[in-house]
N, C-alpha and C positions, 0 to 999 in steps of 0.2 A: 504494500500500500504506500503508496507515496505521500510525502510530509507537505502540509499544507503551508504555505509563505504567509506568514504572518506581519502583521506591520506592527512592530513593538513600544510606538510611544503614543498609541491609543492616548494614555489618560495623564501625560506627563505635558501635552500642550506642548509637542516639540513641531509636532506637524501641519499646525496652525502657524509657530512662528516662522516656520519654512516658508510653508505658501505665503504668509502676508510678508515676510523678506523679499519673496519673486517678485508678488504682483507691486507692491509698492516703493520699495528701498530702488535708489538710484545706481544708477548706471557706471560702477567706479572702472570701468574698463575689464571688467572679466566677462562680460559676456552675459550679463542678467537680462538687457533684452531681447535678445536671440531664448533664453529661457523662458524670459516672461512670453514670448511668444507663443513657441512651443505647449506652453502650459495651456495656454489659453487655448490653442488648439487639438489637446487632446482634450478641454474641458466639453469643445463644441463637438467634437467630431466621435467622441469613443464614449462617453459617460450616457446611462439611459436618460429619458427623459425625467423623471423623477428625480435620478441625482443631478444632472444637472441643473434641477430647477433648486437641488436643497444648496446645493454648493453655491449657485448664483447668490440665493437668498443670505446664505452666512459669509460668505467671504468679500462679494460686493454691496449690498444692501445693508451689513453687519446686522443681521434677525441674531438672536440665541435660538438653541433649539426648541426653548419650549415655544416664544413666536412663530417660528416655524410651524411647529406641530398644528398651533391654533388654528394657523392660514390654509393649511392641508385635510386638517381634520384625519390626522394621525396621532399617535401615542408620541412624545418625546424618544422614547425610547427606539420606534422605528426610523423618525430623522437620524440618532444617532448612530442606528447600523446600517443606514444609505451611507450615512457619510462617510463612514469607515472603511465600506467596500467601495466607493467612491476615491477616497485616500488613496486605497493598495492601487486600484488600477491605474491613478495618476499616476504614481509613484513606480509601479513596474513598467510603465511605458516610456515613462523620463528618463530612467536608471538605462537606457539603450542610447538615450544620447549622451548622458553625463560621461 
């Protein structure tokens, strides 16, 4: 059975300050908007509709999840396991250009 890839800083708030490092922090010469692009284009092109709409909602709009939840008429708890499988798949898609 093969081991499942997990993305390990769920709950330590590492992978929010990633992503709002990309989308916002400036350009010091390493190539963050070449990233931020990229990012923004696996957000449009590979994420379902659903997480795309939870990720637009938290990471542009700043909603927390339970706003979220409200706006969807979902549990908090199912935004926060979009997001998370949202996460990984950024996450393993970017890890091919990084």
């Amino acid at each position: 059975m093969p081991i499942r890839e997990r993305y390990s800083d769920t709950y330590t708030g590492e992978a929010d300050e990633n992503i709002r490092r990309i989308l916002y922090g400036s350009d010091d010469g390493s190539g963050r908007t070449k990233l931020k692009g990229l990012l923004l284009n696996v957000i449009k092109n590979e994420l379902t509709p659903r997480q795309k709409e939870i990720i637009m909602l938290y990471y542009f709009k700043n909603e927390n999840t339970t706003e979220i939840s409200k706006r969807l008429g979902v549990s908090p708890q199912a935004v926060s396991a979009a997001m998370s499988r949202a996460r990984l798949r950024m996450f393993r898609i970017l890890k091919y250009y990084l």
